[in-house]
N, C-alpha and C positions, 0 to 999 in steps of 0.2 A: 668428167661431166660436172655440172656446175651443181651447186648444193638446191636442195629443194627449199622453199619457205611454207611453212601449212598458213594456210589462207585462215586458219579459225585461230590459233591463239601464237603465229610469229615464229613457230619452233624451228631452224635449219637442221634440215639432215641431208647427208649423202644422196639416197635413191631412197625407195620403198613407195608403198602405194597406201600408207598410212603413215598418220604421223606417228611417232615414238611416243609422243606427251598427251596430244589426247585425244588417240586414235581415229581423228577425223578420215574420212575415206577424201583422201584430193580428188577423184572424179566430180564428186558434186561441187566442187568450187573454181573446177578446171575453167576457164577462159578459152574458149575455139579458138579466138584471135590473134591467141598464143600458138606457134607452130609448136612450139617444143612440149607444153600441156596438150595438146587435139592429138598427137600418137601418143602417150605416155598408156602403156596399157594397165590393166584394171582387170585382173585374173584371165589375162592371155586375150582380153578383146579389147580392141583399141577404143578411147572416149567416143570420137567420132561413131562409130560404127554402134554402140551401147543402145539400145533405145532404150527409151522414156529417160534419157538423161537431156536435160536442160539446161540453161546458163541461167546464174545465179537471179539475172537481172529482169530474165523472161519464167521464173517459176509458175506455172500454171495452176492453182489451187481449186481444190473440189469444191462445187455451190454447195452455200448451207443453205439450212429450210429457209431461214429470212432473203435469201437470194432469190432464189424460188418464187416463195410468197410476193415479194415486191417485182419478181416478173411478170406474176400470174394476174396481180392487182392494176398493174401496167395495161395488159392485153386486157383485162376484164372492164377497166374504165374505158375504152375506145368500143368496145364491144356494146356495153350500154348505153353510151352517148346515139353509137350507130341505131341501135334496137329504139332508143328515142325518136329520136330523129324519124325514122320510118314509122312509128306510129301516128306520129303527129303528122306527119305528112297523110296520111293514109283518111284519118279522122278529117284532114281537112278538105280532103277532094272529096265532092259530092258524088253521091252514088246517083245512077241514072232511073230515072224518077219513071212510072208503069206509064203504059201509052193509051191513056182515060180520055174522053172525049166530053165534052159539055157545051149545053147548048140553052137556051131561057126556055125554050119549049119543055126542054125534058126536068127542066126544074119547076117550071107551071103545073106538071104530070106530077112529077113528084108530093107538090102541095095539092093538088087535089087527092090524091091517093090519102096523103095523109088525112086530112076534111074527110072523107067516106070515113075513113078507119074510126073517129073519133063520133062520130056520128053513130055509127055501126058497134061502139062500145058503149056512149051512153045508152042504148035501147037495148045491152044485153045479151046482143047474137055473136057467136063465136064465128071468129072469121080469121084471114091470113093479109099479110101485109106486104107485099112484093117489089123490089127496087130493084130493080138491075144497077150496073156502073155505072152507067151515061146518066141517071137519073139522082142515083145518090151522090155521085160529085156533083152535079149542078145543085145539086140542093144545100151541099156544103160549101159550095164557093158562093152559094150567095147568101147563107144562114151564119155559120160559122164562125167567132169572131176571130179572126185572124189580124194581123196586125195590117196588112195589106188593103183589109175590108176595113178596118179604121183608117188608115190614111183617105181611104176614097171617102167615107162619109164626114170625114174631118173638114176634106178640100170644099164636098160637097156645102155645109154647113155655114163653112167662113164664108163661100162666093155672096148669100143674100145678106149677110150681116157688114160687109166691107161697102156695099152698096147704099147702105142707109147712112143718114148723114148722123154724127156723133151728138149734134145740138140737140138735131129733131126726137129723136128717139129717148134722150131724159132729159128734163127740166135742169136748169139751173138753180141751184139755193141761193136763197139771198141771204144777209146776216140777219139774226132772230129769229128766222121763221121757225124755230123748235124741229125743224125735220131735215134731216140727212137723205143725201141719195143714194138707195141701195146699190152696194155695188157686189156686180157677182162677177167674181172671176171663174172664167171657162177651164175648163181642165184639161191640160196639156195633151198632146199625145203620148207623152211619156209618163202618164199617168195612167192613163185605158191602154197603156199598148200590149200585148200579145206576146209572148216568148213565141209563140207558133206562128210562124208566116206564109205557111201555104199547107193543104194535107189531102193529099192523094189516093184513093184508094182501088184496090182490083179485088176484082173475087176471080176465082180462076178453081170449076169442081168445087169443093166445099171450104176452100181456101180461102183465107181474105190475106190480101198484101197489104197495105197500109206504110206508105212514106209522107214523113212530114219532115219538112225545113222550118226549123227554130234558131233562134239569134240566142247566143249565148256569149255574152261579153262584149257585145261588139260585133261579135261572128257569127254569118249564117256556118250553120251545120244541117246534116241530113241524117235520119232517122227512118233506117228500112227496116219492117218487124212482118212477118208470117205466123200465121197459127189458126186457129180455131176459134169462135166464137158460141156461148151456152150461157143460158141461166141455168142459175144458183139459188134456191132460198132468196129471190126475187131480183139479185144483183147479176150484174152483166159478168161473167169470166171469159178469160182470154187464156188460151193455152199456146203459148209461143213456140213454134218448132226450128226457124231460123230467124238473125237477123243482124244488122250491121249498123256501126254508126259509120258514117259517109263511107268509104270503103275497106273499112278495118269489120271480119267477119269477128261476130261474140260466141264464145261458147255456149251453147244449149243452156247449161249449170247459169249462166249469168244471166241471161235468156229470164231463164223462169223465178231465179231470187229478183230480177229488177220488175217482173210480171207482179208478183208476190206484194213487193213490195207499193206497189203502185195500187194497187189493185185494193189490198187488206187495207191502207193507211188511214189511220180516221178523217183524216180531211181530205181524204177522196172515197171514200168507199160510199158515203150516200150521195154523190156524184153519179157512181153508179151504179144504185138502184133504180130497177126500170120501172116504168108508169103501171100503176094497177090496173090488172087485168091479163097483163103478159105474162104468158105464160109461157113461154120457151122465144128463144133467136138463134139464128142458126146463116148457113150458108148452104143453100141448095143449088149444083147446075150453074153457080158464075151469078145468083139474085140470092141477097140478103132478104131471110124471110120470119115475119114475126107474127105469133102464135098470140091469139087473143081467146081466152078462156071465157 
């Protein structure tokens, strides 16, 4: 039989299944590809047949924690891009806006109702104040400054001033005459414009819905909020029970700190405060109704 060589430090010996010099076990450096190493047995079991025995080339090592960690960080960056990706998508498809009806009659109603009311509180008499849906959106689509309603009063505005001739309407200066022509620059629309572009509301039972689409960088977004409406110590509060921005639902908890915060902020909180006299607002039956003391 031909001599063995140890694969670890060159030693030739006869047979055995260790080397003499430094007791290397030959299984672990056996070569399959070697007929005469793949039967060479190894305490009466051939290499081949051994399990968990490998060749030197294909050793399979245990993951360390940084293995691990940089698999998990792997999966978890595709995880969040995904979890991105879906919010923002969600944020930007518009939520389906309540099915409100308006009409110019029922915003005529509207201002007259309101005329009584104010008439009916300068003399002192305690009275209620009644708007159904049909009446309080027409009132707000034609009151409300929305940026919508400034584009139409914009168009409105330019059409008789485009029609006047530029001579006619200012003098010319001549040199000397000690006087300048006033000039007034008009103010853009992007100067009066509106973040809110339309704002829709439903009472439904003692509920109010309330969706508004506002432009936010460029982008319309939608804004659906449910709750309650009450005076406070003379101020309007709103207790929010659901709501969503375009189709991404918000939790309750965010719900009520972004309520909070809207609501308590100094540069809105005497926004609103309601007109003396009111004494409670409320939602009765699907009509917004307000209590004059």
């Amino acid at each position: 039989m031909s001599s063995i060589v140890c694969p670890n430090c060159g030693n030739q010996q006869d047979a055995g299944d260790r080397c003499r010099r430094c007791n290397s076990l030959f299984a672990y450096y056996a070569d399959r590809s070697d007929p005469e190493s793949s039967w060479r047995p190894v305490d009466g079991v051939p290499a081949t047949s051994r399990p968990g025995r490998t060749e030197n080339s294909d050793v399979v090592r245990d993951p360390t924690v940084f293995d691990k960690a940089r698999k998990f960080y792997g999966v978890a960056r595709w995880v969040t891009l995904a979890l991105i990706l879906g919010v923002v998508v969600l944020i930007l498809r518009k939520g389906t806006p309540p099915s409100v009806s308006t009409d110019p009659s029922a915003a005529a109603r509207a201002e007259e109702k309101i005329r009584d009311s104010e008439v009916a509180q300068s003399m002192g008499e305690p009275h209620k104040l009644r708007l159904d849906s049909t009446e309080l959106n027409s009132y707000l689509s034609s009151n409300l400054a929305t940026s919508n309603n400034l584009e139409a009063q914009s168009s409105a505005n330019s059409a008789p001033a485009q029609q006047s001739s530029p001579a006619a309407s200012s003098p010319t200066p001549t040199p000397g005459s000690g006087s300048a022509p006033a000039t007034e620059v008009a103010p853009t629309l992007e100067d009066v414009q509106s973040a809110v572009r339309d704002v829709k509301v439903d009472m439904v039972g003692d509920v109010v819905k309330a969706y508004v689409v506002f432009n936010f960088h460029g982008q319309d977004l939608s804004m659906e909020l449910d709750g309650h409406i009450h005076a406070e110590n003379g101020y309007l509060k709103f207790e929010p029970t659901s709501g969503a921005i375009g189709s991404m639902p918000l939790p309750a908890s965010t719900l009520q700190s972004v309520a909070d915060r809207i609501m308590d902020s100094p540069e809105n909180r005497e926004k609103m405060k309601l007109p003396a006299g009111v004494n409670n607002i409320r939602v009765v039956d699907g009509q917004v109704v307000v209590d004059y003391k």
